[in-house]
C-alpha positions as CSV (number, residue, x, y, z in Angstrom):
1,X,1.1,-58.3,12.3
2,X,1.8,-58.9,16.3
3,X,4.7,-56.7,17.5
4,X,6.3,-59.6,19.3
5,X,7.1,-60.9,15.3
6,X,7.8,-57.7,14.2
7,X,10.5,-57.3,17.1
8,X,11.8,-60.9,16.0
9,X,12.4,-60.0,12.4
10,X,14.1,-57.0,13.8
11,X,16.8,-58.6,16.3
12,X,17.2,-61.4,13.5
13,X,18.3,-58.3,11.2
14,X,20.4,-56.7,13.6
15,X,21.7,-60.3,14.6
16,X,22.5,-60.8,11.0
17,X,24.3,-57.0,10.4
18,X,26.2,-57.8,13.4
19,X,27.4,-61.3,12.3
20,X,28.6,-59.1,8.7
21,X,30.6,-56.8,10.2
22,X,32.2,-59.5,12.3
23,X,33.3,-61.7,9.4
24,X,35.1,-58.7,7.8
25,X,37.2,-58.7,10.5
26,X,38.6,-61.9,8.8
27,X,40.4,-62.8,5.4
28,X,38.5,-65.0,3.8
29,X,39.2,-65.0,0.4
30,X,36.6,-65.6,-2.2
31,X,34.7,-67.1,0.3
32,X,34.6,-63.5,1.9
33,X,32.3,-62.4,-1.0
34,X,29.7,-65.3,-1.1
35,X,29.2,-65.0,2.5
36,X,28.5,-61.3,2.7
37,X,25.9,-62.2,-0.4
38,X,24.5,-65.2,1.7
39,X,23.9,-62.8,4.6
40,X,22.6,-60.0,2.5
41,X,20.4,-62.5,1.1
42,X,18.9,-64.0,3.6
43,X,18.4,-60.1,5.5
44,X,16.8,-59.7,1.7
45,X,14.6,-62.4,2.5
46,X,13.6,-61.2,5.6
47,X,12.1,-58.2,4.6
48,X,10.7,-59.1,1.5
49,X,8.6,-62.0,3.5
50,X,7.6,-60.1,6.7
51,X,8.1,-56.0,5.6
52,X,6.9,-56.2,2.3
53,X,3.9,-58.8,3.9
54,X,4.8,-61.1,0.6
55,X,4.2,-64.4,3.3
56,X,0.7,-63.5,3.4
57,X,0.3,-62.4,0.0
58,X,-1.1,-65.0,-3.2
59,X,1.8,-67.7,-4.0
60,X,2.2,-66.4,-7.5
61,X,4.1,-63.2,-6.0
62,X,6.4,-64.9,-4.0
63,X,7.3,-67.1,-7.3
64,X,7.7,-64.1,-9.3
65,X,10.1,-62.5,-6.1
66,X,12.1,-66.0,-6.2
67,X,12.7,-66.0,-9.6
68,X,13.8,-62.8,-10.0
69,X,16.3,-63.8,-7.1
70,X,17.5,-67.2,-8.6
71,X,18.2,-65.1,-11.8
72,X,20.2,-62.3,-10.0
73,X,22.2,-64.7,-8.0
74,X,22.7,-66.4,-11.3
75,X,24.2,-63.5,-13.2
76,X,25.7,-62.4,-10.6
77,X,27.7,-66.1,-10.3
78,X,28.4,-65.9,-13.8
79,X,30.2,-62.7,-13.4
80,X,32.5,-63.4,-10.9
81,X,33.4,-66.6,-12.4
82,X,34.0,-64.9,-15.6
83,X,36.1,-61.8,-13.9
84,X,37.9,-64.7,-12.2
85,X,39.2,-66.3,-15.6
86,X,40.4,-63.1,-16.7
87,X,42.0,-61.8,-13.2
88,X,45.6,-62.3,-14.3
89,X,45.1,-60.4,-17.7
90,X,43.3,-57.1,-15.4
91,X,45.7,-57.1,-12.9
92,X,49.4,-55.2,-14.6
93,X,52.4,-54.5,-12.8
94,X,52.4,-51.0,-14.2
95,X,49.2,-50.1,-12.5
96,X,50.5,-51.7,-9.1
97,X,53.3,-49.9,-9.6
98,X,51.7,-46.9,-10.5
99,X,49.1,-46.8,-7.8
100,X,52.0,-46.5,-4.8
101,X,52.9,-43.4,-3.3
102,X,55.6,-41.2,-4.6
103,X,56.1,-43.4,-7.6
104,X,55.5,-40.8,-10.5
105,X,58.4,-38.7,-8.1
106,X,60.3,-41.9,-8.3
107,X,59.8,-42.4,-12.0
108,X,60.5,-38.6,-12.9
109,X,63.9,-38.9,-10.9
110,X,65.0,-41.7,-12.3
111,X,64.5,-39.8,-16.0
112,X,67.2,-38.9,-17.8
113,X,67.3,-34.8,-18.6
């Protein structure tokens, strides 16, 4: 493999870590998630094809690599829409309340003795 295309694949991986820790800066919401997955797969992608030499290997690889992508990004999906049904039923005032700072000093002052 020529170094200049080695160097490419490189700065287009340093390109694409820099552009993830720029959009974390930002609140994104949900979309926040699928594009740190979109970038991570597409960094994925680039290694796979040029590290892992699957662009020069026999097609049947690179099907079987796919695949095996299409189904992760499927279960994946599936997840999060499924932990997104049931957000409101995870997500208790007690634990929020809970979780703060000085609350079980709170809660044991406000006990009665």
């Amino acid at each position: 493999m020529p170094v200049w295309m080695l160097l490419a694949v490189f700065f287009a991986l340093l390109a694409l870590t820099f552009l993830t820790v720029f959009q974390a800066q930002f609140d994104l919401g949900n979309a926040e998630v699928w594009l740190s997955l979109t970038i991570a797969t597409v960094k994925a992608g680039l290694v796979i094809a040029f590290f892992m030499h699957l662009i020069w290997d026999k097609p049947l690889n690179a099907i079987v690599i796919l695949g095996s992508l299409i189904f992760v990004a499927l279960f994946l999906g599936f997840t999060m829409m499924d932990a997104e049904g049931y957000r409101e039923n995870l997500i208790y005032k007690s634990t929020i309340k809970e979780s703060q700072p000085g609350a079980a000093a709170a809660d044991a002052a406000q006990m009665p003795k």
